[in-house]
C-alpha positions in Angstrom: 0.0 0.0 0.0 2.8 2.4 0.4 5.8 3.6 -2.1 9.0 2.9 -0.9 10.1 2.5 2.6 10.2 5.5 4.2 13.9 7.1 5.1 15.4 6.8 8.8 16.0 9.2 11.2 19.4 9.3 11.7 21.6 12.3 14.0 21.2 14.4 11.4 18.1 13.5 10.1 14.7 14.8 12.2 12.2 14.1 9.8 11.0 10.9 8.2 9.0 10.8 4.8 7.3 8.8 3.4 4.1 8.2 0.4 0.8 7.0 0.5 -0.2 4.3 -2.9 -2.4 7.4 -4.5 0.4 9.6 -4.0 0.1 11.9 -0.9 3.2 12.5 0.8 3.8 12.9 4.4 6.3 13.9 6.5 6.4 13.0 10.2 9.0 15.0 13.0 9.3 12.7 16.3 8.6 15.7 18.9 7.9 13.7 22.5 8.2 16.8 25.0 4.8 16.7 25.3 1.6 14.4 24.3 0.2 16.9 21.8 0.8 16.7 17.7 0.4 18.6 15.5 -1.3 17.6 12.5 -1.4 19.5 8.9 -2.4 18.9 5.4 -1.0 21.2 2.5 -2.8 21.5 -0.7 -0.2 22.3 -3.9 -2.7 25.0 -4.9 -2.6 28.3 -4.1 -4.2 32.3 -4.9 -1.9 32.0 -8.0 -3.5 29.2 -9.6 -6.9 30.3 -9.4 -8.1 31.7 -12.7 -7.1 35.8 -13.0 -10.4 36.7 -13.2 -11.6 35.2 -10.2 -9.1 36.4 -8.0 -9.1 35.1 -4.4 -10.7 31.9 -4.8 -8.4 29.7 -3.4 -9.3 31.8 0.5 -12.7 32.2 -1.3 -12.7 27.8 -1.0 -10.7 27.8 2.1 -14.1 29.4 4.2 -16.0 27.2 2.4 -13.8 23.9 3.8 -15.7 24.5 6.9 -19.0 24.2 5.7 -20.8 20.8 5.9 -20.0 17.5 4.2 -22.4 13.8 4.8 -21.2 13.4 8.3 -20.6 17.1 9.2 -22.6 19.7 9.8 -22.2 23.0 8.7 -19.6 25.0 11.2 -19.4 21.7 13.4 -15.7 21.3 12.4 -14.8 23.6 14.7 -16.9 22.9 17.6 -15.6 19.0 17.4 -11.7 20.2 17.6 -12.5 22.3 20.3 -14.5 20.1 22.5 -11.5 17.7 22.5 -9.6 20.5 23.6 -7.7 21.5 20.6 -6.8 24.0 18.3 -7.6 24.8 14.4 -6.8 27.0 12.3 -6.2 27.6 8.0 -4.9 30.0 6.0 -4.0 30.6 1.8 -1.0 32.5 1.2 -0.1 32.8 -3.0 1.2 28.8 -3.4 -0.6 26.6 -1.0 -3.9 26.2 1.1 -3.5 24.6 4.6 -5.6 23.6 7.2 -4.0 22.6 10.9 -5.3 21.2 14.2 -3.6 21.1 17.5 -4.6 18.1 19.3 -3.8 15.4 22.2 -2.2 13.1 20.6 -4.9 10.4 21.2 -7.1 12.3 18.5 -4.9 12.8 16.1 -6.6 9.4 13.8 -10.0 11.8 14.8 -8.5 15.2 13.1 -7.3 12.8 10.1 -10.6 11.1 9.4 -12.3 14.9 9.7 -9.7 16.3 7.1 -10.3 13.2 4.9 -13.7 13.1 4.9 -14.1 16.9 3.8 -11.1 16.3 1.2 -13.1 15.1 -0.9 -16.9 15.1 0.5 -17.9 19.1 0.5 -20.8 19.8 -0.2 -22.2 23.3 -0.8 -25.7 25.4 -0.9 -26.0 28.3 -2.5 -27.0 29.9 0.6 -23.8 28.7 3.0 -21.4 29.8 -0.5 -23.5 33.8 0.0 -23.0 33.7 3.5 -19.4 33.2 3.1 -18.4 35.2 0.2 -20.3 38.2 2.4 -18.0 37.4 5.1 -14.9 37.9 2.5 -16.3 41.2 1.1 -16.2 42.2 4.9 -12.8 41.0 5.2 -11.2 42.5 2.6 -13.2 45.7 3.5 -11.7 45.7 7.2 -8.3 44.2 6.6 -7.6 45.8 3.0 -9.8 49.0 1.7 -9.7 50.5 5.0 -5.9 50.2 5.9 -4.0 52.4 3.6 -0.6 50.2 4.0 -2.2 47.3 2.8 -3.8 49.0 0.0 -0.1 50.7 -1.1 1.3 47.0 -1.1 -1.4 45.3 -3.1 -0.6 48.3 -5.6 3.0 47.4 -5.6 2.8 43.9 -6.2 0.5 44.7 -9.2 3.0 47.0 -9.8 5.8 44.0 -9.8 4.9 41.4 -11.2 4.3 41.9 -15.1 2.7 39.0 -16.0 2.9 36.3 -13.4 -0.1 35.6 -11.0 1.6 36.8 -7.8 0.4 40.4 -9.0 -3.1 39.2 -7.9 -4.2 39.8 -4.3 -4.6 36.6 -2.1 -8.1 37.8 -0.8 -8.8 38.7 -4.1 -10.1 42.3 -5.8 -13.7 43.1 -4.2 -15.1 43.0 -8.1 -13.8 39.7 -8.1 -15.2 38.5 -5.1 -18.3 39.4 -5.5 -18.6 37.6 -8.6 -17.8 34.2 -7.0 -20.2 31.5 -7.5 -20.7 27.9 -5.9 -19.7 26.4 -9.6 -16.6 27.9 -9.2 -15.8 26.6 -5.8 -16.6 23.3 -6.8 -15.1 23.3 -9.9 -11.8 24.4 -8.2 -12.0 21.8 -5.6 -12.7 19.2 -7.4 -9.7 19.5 -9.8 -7.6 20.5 -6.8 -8.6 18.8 -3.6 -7.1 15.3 -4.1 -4.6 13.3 -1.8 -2.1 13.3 -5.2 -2.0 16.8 -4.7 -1.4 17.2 -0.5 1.4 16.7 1.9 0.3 15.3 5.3 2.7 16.7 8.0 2.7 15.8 11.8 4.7 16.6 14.0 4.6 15.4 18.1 4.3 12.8 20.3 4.0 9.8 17.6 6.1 7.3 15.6 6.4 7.7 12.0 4.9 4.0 12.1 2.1 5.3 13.8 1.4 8.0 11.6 1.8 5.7 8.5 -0.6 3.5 10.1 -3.3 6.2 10.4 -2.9 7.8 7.4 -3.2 4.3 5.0 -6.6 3.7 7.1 -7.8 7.3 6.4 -6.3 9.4 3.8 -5.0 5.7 1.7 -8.4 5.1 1.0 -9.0 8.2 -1.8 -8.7 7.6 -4.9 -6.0 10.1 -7.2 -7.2 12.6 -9.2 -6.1 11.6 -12.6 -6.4 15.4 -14.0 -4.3 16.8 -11.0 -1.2 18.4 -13.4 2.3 20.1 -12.2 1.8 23.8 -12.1 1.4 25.5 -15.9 2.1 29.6 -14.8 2.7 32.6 -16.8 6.6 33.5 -16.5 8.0 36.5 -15.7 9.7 38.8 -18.5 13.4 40.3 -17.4 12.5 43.7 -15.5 13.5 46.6 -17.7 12.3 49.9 -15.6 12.0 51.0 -11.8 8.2 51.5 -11.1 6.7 53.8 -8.7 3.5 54.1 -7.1 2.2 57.2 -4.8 -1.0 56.4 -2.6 -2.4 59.5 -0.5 -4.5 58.8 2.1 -6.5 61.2 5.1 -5.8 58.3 7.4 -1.8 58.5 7.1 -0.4 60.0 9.8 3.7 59.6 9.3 5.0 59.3 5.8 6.2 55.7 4.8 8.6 54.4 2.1 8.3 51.2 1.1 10.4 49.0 -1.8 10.5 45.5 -2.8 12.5 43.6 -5.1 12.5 40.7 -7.4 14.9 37.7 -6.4 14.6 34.0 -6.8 13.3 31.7 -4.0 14.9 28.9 -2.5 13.1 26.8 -4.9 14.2 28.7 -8.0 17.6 30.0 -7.0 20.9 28.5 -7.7 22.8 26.7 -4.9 24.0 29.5 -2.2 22.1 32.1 -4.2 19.5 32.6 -1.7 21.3 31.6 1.5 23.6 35.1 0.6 20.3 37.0 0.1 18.8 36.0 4.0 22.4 37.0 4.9 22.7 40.0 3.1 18.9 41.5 4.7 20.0 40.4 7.9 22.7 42.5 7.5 20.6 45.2 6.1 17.6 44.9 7.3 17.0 43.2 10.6 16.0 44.8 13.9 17.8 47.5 15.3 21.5 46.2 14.5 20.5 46.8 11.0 22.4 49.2 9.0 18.7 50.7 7.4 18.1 50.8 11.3 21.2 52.4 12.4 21.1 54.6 9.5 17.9 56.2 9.2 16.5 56.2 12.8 19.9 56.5 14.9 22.2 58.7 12.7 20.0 60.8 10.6 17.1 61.0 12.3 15.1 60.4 9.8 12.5 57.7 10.7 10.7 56.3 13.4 11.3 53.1 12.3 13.3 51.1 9.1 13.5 47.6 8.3 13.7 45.2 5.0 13.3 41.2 5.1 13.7 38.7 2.3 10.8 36.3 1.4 12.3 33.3 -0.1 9.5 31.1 0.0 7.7 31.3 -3.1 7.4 28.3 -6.0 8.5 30.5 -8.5 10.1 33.4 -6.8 11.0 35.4 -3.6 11.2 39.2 -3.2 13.1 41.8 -1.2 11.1 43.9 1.2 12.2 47.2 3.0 10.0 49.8 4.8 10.8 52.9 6.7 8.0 54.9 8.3 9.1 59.3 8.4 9.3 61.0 11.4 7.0 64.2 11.4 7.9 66.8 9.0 10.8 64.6 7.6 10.0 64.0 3.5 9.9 60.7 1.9 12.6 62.5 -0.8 15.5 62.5 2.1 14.5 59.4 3.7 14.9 57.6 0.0 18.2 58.7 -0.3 19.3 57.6 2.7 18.2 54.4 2.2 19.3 54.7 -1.5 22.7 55.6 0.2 22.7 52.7 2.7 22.3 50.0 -0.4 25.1 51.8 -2.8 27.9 51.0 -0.1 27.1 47.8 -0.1 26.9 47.4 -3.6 30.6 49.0 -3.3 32.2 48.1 -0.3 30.7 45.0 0.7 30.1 43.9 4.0 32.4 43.1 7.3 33.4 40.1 8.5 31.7 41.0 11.8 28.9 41.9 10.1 28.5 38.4 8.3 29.2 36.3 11.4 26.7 37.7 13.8 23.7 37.9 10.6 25.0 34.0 11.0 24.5 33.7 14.3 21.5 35.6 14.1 19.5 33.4 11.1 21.0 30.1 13.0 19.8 31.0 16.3 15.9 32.0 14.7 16.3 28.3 13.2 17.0 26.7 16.4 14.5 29.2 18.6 11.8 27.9 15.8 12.6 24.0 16.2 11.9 24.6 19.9 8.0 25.3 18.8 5.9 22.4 17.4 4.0 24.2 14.9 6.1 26.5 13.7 8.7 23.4 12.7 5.9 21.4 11.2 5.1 24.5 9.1 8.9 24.7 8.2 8.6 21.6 6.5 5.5 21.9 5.3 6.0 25.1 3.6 9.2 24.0 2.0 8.2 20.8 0.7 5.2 22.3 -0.6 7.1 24.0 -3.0 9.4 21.4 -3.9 11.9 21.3 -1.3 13.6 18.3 0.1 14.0 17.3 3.5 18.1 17.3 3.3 17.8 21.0 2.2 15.2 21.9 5.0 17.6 20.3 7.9 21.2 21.3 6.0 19.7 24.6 6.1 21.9 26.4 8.9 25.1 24.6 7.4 24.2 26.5 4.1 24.3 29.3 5.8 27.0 28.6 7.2 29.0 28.7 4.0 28.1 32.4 2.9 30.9 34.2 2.6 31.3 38.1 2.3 32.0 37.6 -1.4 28.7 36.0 -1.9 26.5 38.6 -0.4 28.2 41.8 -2.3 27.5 39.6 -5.5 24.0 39.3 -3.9 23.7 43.0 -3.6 25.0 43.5 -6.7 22.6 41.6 -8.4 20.1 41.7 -7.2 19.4 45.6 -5.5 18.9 46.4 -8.9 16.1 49.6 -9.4 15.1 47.7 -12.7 13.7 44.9 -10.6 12.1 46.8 -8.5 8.8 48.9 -6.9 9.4 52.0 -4.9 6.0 52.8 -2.9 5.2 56.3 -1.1 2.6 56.7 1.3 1.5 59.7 2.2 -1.1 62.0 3.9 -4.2 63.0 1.5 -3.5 66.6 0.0 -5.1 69.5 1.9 -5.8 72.8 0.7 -3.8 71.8 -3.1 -0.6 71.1 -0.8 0.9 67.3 0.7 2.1 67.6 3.9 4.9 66.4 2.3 6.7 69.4 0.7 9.4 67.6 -1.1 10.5 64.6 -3.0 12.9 63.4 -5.3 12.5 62.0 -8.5 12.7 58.5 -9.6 16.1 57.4 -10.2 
């Protein structure tokens, strides 16, 4: 009933894998601290596979996971987790959908019968799919329309991406949504929802026997889905020109810069590529040993606050993120060219040794800090492997790190801080009286 036997765990080795007859994978991490698991299934299907002109139904579907199937009522899902005393919770991001109970570990054959059974047993009314796309509309009204940051970075990644999916919000665009139908829920689920297409991931107080067990007698017995295909997405075209978008809002109270750039992923990148990009925004970017940090807020003045991340998670690419937030009566035209400033010397001069041994440290320690909590390290593996990851990569991860040298993040910076790849973002308080309370800004570069 199953593919091959499943891989050991060995020292250096955490996690044992193994796949179901009808092709759902699974990955199981021993974790016996405490009798609790933690129990997640990852669907290879995402807000960037949904058709563009039904944006958001992949979270549109998600909601609807909770509705009722033969032996569930509608909403019950819920209620039974949390009568035995555990926790639930899903969430869509661009590349996956994933749904996740917290449980004694005594229910954990319970959570995977319940995720089974609505894997591929939904069913849907009109009235529970109006109820629920209501509930998005309010959503996206609360969360998006009425915060203007969120609105300047769903203009930005428009702005990005020039032809690949990502551009598209993950809650969708409010035309959009209202448009969603219970045909097209179905339709999606049906072609997505399948075990062929889903990683099972536990981690806790089980065996990987165990968990084997478990899942043959409830996920083993659904059928594939035939028609289930690898990932067909529009690619990206090489980045010619800087973009810019301005957003004015009433609500604004501090001016904020924000800018994000293009890079690979871990799954797209070449070997080392991304490791030197995490180091090089540690170095940049993170907390208040940052050099945005020290620059902008300590030295000049300039900003309350300054910080930039990379996001190497995606399937088909990652981006850079930085955001400072202006101190009052400081213009977003000085604050760019301090940051601007910031990333020329280390297109120039590189980084320090120093500097590279404690972002090290730093990105080694958050590894071992996460390992410590069980859902965030079943998500680690979940997330990777959902985009094509393998377990040696997830657990050599800190030794990869380990091998950036100060070489490879300049030729990170180099490459990749490039204005052609990227989107510059102001935010800004509405105009008053035919003046912005922000008298002065520079042009783009």
């Amino acid at each position: 009933m199953l593919a091959p036997t499943p891989q050991g765990v060995t020292p250096e080795r955490r996690a044992v894998q193994f796949k179901l007859a009808n092709g759902m994978e699974a990955v199981v991490i021993p974790d016996h601290r405490a009798p609790v698991v933690t129990h997640m299934v990852w669907y290879r299907v995402g807000a960037a596979d949904g058709p563009s002109h039904r944006s958001g139904l992949a979270h549109f579907l998600e909601h609807l996971m909770f509705k009722s199937t033969e032996k569930i009522a509608d909403g019950a899902f819920p209620k039974i987790v949390m009568e035995l005393g555990g926790q639930l919770n899903a969430f869509t991001s661009q590349d996956v959908t994933v749904y996740h109970e917290r449980i004694a570990r005594e229910h954990l054959g319970e959570m995977m019968a319940m995720e089974a059974d609505r894997m591929v047993n939904l069913r849907l009314t009109d009235e529970e799919v109006a109820t629920e796309r209501n509930v998005i509309i309010e959503e996206r009204a609360s969360r998006y329309d009425n915060s203007p940051n969120a609105r300047l970075s769903e203009q930005m990644s428009a702005a990005l991406y020039i032809a690949h999916p990502y551009r598209l919000p993950v809650i969708g665009w409010a035309h959009d949504i209202a448009q969603l139908s219970r045909e097209d829920a179905l339709a999606f689920y049906k072609r997505y929802y399948a075990p062929n297409n889903a990683i099972l991931v536990v981690a806790g107080d089980v065996t990987p026997d165990e968990v084997r067990d478990l899942a043959v007698a409830r996920y083993g017995k659904i059928p594939a889905n035939p028609a289930v295909a690898s990932r067909d997405r529009a690619k990206e075209p090489p980045h010619e020109v800087a973009r810019r978008i301005t957003l004015q809002d009433k609500r604004v109270a501090n001016a904020t810069l924000q800018r994000t750039y293009l890079t690979p992923s871990y799954a797209t990148a070449e070997p080392g590529t991304a490791e030197a990009l995490s180091v090089l925004m540690t170095i940049i970017g993170d907390g208040s040993t940052g050099r945005l940090y020290r620059r902008l807020v300590l030295e000049d003045k300039l900003a309350a606050s300054a910080g930039a991340g990379y996001y190497g998670g995606g399937f088909d690419s990652g981006i850079i993120h930085m955001q400072a937030v202006a101190l009052p009566h400081r213009d977003l035209g000085s604050l760019e060219a301090a940051v601007d400033a910031v990333l020329d010397e280390v297109r120039e001069n590189g980084v320090s040794e120093l500097e590279l041994n404690r972002a090290k440290r730093s990105l080694r320690a958050a590894y071992t800090f996460e390992s410590d909590e069980q859902e965030r390290l079943a998500e680690r593996y979940g997330r990777a492997q959902s985009v094509g990851r393998t377990i040696d990569e997830i657990e050599g991860w800190p030794a990869a790190i380990s091998q950036v040298t100060t070489d490879d993040v300049k030729a990170a910076a180099n490459t990749y801080l490039d204005m052609r790849r990227s989107v510059t973002g102001h935010l800004l308080p509405e105009i008053t009286n035919g003046r912005s309370a922000q008298p002065r800004q520079v042009p783009a570069p």
